[in-house]
C-alpha positions in Angstrom: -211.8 40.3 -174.6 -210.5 37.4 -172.3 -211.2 36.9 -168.8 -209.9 35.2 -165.5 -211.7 32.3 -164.1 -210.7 29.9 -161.1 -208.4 26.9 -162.6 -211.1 24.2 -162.5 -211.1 22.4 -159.0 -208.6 24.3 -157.4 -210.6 26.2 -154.8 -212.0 23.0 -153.6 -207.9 21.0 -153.6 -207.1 24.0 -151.2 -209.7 23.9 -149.2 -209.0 20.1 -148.2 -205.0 20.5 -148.4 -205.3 23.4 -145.6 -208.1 22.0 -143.7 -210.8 25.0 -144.6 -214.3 23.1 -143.4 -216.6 25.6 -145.4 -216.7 27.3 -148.2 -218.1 30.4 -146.0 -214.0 30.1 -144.9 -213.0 30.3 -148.0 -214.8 33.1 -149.3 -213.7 35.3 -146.0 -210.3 34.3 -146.9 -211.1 35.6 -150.1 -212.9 38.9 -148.8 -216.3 38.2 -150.9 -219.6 36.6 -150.2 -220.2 33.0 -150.0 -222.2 33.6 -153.3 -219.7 35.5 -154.9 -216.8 32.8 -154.1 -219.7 29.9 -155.3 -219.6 31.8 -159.1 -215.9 31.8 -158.6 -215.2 28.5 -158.4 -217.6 27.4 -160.6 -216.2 29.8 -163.3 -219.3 31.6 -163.5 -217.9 34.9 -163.4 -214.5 36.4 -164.2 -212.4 36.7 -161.1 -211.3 39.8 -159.2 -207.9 40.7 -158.6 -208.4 41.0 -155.1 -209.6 38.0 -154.6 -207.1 36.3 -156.3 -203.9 38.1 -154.0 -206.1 37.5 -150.8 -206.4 33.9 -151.5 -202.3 33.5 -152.8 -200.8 35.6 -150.1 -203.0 34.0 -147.3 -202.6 30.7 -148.3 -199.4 30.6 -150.5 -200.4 30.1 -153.9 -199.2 32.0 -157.2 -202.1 34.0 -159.7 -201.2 31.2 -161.8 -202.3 28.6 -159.8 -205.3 30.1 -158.9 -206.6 32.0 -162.3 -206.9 30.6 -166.5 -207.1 32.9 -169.2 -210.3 32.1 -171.0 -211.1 33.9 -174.3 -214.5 35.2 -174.8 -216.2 33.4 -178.1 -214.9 35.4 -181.2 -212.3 36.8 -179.6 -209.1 35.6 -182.2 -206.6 33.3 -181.1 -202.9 32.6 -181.3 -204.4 29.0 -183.5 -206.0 31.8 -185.6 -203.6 34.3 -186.6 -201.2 30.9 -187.4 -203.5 29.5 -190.2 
């Protein structure tokens, strides 16, 4: 099954565009814990929903901005069902 991580680098490009200092900022933006946004953004764990619609309706950014679809290993891809 696939999962939604944070687009690589993105938390970090918002958090210097809108002048957030912390990352403790971020994550109350966010509604989660410092250590729960710190696995978010460094794609350690799939993504909530909620976080995801905090972050883009407080700060203006789309799901697809924030989020990648990453399939899990042996899930079968659009490459595979092609060959």
């Amino acid at each position: 099954m696939a999962r939604l991580i944070v687009r690589p680098g993105i938390l970090d490009r918002i958090k210097d565009v809108k002048g957030i200092q912390t990352d403790d900022g971020m994550a109350a933006l966010g509604g989660v814990s410092l250590s729960t946004y710190r696995r978010y953004r460094e794609g350690e764990s799939p993504v909530s929903p909620d976080f995801i619609a905090r972050i883009g309706i407080s700060l203006g950014y789309s799901a697809g901005e924030l989020v990648v679809i990453v399939p899990d290993k042996g899930d079968i891809t659009e490459t595979d069902r092609v060959a």
